[in-house]
VEXNU-525632 format. One line per field, with one value per residue (C-alpha): y, x, z. Coordinates in Angstrom, 1 decimal. Example, Ala and Ser with C-alpha at 12.3 -4.5 7.8 and 13.67 -1.06 7.14 Angstrom:
v <- [-4.5; -1.1]
u <- [12.3; 13.7]
w <- [7.8; 7.1]
END
This chain:
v <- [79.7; 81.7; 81.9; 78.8; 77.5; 79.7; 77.9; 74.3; 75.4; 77.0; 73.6; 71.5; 73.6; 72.8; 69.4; 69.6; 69.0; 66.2; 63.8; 61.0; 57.9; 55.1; 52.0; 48.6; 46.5; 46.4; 49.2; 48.7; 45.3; 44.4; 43.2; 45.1; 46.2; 49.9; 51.6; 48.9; 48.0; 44.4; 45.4; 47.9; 49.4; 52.9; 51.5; 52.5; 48.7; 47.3; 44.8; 43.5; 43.5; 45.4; 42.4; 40.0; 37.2; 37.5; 40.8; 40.6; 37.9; 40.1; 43.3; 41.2; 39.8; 42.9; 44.1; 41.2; 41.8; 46.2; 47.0; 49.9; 52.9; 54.2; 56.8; 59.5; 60.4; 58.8; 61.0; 60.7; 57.3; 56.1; 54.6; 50.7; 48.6; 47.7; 51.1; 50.1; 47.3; 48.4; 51.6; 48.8; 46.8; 50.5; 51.6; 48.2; 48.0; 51.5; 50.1; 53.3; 54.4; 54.7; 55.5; 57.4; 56.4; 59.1; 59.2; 59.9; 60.5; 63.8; 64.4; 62.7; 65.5; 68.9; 67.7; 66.8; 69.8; 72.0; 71.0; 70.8; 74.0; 77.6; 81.1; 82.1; 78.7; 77.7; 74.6; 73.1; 70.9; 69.5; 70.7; 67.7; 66.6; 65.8; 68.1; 67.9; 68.2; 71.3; 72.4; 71.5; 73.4; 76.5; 76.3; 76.0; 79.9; 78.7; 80.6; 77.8; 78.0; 75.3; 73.2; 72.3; 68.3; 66.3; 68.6; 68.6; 71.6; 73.9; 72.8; 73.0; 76.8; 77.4; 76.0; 77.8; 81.4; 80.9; 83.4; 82.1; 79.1; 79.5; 76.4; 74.3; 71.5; 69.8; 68.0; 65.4; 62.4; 59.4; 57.6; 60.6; 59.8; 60.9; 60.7; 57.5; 58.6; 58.1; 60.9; 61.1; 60.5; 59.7; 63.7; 64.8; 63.4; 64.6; 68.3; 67.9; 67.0; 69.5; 72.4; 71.2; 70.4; 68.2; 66.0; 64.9; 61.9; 61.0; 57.4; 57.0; 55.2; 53.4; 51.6; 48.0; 48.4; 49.9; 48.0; 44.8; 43.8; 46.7; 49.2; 52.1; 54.7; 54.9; 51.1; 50.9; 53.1; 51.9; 55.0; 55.3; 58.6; 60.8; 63.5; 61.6; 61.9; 59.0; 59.3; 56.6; 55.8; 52.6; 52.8; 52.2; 48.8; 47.9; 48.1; 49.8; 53.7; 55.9; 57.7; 57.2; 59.2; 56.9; 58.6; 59.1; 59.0; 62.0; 63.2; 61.0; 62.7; 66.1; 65.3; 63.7; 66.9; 69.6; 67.7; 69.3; 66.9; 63.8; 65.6; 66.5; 63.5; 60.7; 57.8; 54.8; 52.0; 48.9; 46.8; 49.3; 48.8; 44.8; 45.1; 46.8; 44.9; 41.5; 43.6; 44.3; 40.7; 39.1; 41.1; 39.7; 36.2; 36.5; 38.5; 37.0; 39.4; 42.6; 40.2; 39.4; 43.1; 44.6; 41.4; 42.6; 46.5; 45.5; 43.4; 46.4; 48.7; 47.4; 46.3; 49.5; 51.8; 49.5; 50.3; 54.1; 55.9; 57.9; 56.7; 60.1; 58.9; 56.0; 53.8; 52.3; 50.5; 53.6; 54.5; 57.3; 57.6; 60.4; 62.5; 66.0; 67.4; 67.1; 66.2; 63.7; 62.2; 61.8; 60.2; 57.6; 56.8; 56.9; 53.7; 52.1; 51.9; 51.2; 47.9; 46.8; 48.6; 51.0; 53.8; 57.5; 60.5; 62.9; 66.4; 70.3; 71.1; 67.3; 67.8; 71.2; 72.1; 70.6; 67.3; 65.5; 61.5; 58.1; 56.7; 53.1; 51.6; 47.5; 45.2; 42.1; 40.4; 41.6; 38.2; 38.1; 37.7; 40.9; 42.9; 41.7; 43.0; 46.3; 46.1; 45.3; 47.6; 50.7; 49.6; 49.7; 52.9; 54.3; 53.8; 55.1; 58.2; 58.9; 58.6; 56.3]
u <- [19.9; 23.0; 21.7; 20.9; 23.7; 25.2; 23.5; 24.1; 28.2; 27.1; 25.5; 28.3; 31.0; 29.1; 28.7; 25.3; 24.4; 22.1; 21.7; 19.8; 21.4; 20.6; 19.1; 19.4; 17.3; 14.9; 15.9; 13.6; 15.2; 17.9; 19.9; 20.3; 22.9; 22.6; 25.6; 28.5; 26.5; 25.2; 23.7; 21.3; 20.5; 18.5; 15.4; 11.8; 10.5; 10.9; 9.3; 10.7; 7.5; 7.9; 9.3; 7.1; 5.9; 2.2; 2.1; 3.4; 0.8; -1.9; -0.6; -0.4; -4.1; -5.6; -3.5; -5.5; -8.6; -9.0; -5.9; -2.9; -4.1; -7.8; -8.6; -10.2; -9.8; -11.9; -14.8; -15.2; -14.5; -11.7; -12.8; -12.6; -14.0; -10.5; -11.0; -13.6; -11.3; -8.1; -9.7; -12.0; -9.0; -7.1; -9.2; -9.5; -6.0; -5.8; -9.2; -11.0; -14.6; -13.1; -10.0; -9.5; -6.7; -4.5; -2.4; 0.7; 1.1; 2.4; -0.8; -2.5; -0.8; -1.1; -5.0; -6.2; -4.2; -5.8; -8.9; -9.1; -7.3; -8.0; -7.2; -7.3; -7.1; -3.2; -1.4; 2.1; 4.3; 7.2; 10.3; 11.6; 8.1; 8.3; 8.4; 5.2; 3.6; 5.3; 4.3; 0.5; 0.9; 2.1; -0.2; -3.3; -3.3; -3.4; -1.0; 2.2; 4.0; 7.1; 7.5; 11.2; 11.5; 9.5; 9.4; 6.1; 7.3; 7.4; 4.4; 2.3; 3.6; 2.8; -1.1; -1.4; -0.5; -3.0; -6.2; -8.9; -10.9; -8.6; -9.3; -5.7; -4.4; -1.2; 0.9; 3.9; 5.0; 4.7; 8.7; 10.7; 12.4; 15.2; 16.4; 14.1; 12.8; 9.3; 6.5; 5.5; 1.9; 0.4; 2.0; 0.6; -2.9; -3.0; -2.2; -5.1; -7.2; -6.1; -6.5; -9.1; -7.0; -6.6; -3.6; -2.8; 0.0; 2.2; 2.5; 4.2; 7.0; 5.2; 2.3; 3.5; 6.5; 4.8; 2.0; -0.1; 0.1; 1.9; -1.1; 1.2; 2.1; -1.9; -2.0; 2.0; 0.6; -2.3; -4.6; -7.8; -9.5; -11.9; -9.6; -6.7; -6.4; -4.2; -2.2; -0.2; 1.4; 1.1; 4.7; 7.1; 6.7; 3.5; 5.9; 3.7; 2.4; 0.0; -0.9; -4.2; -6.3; -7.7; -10.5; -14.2; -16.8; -17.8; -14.0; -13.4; -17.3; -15.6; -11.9; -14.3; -15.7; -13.2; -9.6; -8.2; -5.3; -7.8; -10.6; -8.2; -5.6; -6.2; -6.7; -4.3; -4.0; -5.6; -2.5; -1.1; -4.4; -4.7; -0.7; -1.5; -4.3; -2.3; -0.1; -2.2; -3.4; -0.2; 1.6; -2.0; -1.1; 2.5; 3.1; 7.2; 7.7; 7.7; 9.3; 12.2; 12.3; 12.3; 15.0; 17.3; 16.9; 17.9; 20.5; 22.3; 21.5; 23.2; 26.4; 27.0; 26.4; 28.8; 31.5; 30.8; 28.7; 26.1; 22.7; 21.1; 17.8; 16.9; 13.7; 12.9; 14.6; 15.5; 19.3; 21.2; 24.9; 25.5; 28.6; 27.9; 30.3; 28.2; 31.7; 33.0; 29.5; 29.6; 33.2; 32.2; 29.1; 31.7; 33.8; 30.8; 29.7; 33.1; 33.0; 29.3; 27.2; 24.6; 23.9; 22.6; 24.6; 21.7; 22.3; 21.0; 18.4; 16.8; 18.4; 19.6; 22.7; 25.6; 23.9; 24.9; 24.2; 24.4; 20.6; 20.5; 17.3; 17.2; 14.4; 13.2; 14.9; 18.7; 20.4; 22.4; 25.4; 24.3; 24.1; 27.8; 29.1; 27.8; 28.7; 32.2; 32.6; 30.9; 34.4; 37.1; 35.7; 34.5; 38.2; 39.7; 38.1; 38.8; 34.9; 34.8]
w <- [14.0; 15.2; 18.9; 18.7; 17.7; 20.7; 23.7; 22.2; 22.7; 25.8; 27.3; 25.6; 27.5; 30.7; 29.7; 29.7; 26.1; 25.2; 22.3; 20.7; 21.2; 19.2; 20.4; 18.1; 20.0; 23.1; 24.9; 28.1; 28.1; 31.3; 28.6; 24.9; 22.6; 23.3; 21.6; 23.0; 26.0; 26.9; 30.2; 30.4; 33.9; 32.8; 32.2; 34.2; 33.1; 36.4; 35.8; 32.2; 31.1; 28.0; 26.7; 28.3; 25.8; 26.9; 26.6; 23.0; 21.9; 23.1; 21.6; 18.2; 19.1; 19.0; 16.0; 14.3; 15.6; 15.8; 13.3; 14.3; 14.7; 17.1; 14.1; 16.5; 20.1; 22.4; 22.2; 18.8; 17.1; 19.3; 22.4; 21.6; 24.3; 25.0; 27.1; 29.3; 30.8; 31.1; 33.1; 35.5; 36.1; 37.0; 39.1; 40.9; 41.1; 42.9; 45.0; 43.7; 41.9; 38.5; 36.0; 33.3; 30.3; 28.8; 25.9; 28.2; 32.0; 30.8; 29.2; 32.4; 34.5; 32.4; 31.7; 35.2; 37.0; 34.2; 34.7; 38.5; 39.2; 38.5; 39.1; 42.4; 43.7; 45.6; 44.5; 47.1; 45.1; 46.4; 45.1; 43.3; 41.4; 37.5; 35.2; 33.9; 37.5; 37.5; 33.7; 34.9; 38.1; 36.4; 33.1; 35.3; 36.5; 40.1; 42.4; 42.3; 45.6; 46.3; 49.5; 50.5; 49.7; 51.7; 54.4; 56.5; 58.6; 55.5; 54.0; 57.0; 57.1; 54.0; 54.3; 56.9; 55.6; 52.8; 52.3; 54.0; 52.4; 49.1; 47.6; 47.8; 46.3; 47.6; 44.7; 45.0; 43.3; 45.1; 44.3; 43.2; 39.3; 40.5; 44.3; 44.1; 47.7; 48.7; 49.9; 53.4; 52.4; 55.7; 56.9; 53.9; 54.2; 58.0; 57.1; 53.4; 56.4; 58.9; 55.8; 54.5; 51.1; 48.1; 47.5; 43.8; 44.1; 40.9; 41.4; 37.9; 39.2; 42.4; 40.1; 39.5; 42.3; 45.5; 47.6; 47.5; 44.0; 43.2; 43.9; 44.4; 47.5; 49.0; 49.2; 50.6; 53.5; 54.1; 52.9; 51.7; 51.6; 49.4; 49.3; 47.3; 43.4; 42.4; 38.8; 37.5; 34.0; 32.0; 30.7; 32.9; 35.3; 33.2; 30.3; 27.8; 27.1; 28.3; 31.6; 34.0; 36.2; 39.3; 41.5; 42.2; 39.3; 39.5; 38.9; 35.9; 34.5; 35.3; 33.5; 30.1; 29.9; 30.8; 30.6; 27.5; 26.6; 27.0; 24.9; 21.6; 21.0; 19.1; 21.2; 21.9; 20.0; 20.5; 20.8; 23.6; 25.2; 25.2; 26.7; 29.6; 30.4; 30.1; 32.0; 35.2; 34.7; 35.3; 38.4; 39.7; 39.2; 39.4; 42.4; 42.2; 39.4; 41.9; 45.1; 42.8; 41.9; 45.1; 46.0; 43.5; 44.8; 48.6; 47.2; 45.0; 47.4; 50.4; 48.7; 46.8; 50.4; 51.5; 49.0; 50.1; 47.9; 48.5; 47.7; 49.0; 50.6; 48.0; 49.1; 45.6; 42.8; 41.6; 43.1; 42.3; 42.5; 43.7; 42.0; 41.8; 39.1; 35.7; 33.9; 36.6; 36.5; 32.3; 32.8; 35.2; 32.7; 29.7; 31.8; 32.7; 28.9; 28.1; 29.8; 28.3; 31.2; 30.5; 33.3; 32.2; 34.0; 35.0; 35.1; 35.4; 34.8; 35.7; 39.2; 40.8; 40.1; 41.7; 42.2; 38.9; 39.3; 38.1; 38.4; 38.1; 38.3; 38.9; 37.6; 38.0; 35.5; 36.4; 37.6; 40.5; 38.3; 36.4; 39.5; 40.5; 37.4; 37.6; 41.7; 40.5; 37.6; 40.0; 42.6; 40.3; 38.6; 41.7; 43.3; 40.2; 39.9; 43.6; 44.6; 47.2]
END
């Protein structure tokens, strides 16, 4: 307990120490009474959906009808029909064969990367994918190698100084959580084709926000093609839990048999189930939701670049501040908070060191009003802290 004790004062000192905060009521909302705030801008529910009415009815519905908890995983006991579809309306969404539900996206990731690569084989992930694209990447015994962020030259170098016919698969997120950028997926796809590769996209933070319908990255470009494994997660701008495999049949068959983390967890429940599928339902019928979404993004966007900071190379509704001191960055978060405005300070080891940030992420239901209070607040802080 000592040495523990010891790197907890070490991170503290850096101001890198984290802790639970506690959250009285809806926390994914774009308004909540986290701590003293009333305005909450750290949320990944783009959408507000988490907090949708319809999805609450259903959720209750199938409390009602199938109870709280699955009992089993899926290949035992747990596989309500519920299952069947929430994954047709997944994969229909992402205009492929078939889907497969995880407990998590984490889970979604570590299993499917697990399962698809091996020893011997070569896996290129971008330098600033999740975490657990990166845990997946190195617990499948694949030979890991790192491409510089988003950059085509480097990853075409590194495909092509490969043994010969080494089975590859090329790994980024589609939205980056943090820089909010988006992969070059069209690049990529040439040089999977070129190389004769696989490309695994992390469209966790692109399904429900990128696209027709919010379809995700493939469908923003364009892109349709048998080499493309499409991940996405049901809990951030679908507003509920659980992660997702979108692909062939014969892939989903495979990941049934052979994806460890879908095999051995208890399934979801059935109220989490009937959610998302209300969810995927309604951005069908209300396409506005993701319009007034992406309306609210531009809107923040352009005024805050205008003010002077730097946005790095933000394409999504995810927008960091960038600060760089980790301190400076908890200090402008402290202010914000202060004056009833929720924004996390993200710092080492999330991004590389040096490149602390204030990530606020807009959703659909921030009112113009809301987003000029936070514009404001972000000027007088901003100004008085000597950053822009």
């Amino acid at each position: 307990m000592d040495h523990y004790k010891e790197i907890l004062q070490q991170l503290e000192e850096k101001h890198l120490l984290r802790s639970l905060r506690q959250t009285d009521d809806r926390p994914s909302s774009a308004r909540s009474t986290h701590e003293h705030a009333q305005l909450f801008f750290s949320s990944n529910d783009y959408l507000g959906l988490a907090n949708h009415p319809v999805l609450k009815s259903e959720a209750i519905a199938a409390i009602q009808r199938w109870g709280v908890g699955s009992g089993a995983s899926r290949l035992v006991s747990g596989n309500t029909p519920l299952y069947q579809v929430l994954e047709e309306k997944l994969a229909s969404l992402k205009e492929t064969e078939a889907a497969l539900v995880f407990s998590t996206g984490y889970m979604a990731n570590i299993g499917t990367l697990g399962a698809i690569a091996h020893q011997g084989d070569l896996i290129l992930g971008d330098r600033l994918n999740h975490a657990s694209l990166i845990d997946g990447c190195r617990l499948s015994g694949a030979t890991f190698r790192v491409y510089r962020h988003r950059d085509m030259v480097h990853l075409k170098k590194l495909l092509s100084n490969r043994k010969k016919e080494q089975k590859t698969l090329i790994v980024t997120d589609g939205i980056f959580s943090m820089d909010g950028d988006i992969a070059p997926l069209p690049d990529i796809m040439t040089l999977a084709e070129q190389y004769d590769a696989t490309v695994y996209l992390d469209d966790a933070h692109a399904t429900g926000v990128l696209g027709p319908h919010g379809s995700g990255t493939a469908s923003h470009f364009k892109i349709s093609n048998p080499r493309l494994i499409q991940m996405g997660t049901l809990s951030k701008a679908l507003g509920g839990l659980g992660g997702f495999i979108a692909g062939s049949d014969v892939l989903i068959q495979y990941l049934v048999n052979k994806a460890r983390p879908f095999i051995y967890t208890t399934a979801l429940p059935p109220a989490t189930l009937a959610a998302s599928i209300a969810a995927l339902d309604l951005i069908q019928k209300e396409p506005s939701l993701i319009s007034q979404l992406w309306e609210n993004r531009n809107d923040f966007h352009k005024k805050v670049t205008r003010m002077g900071f730097n946005t790095l190379d933000s394409e999504s509704p995810i927008i960091p501040i960038f600060i760089g001191d980790s301190e400076r960055a908890l200090a402008f978060s402290r202010c914000l908070l202060e004056n009833g405005i929720h924004v996390s300070a993200i710092r080492p080891p999330t991004v590389p060191k040096g490149t602390a940030r204030l990530r606020v992420t807009l959703m659909a239901t921030h009112t113009t009003a809301e987003i000029d209070l936070l514009l404001n607040q972000f000027e007088i802080i901003g100004k008085n802290m000597g950053i822009i």
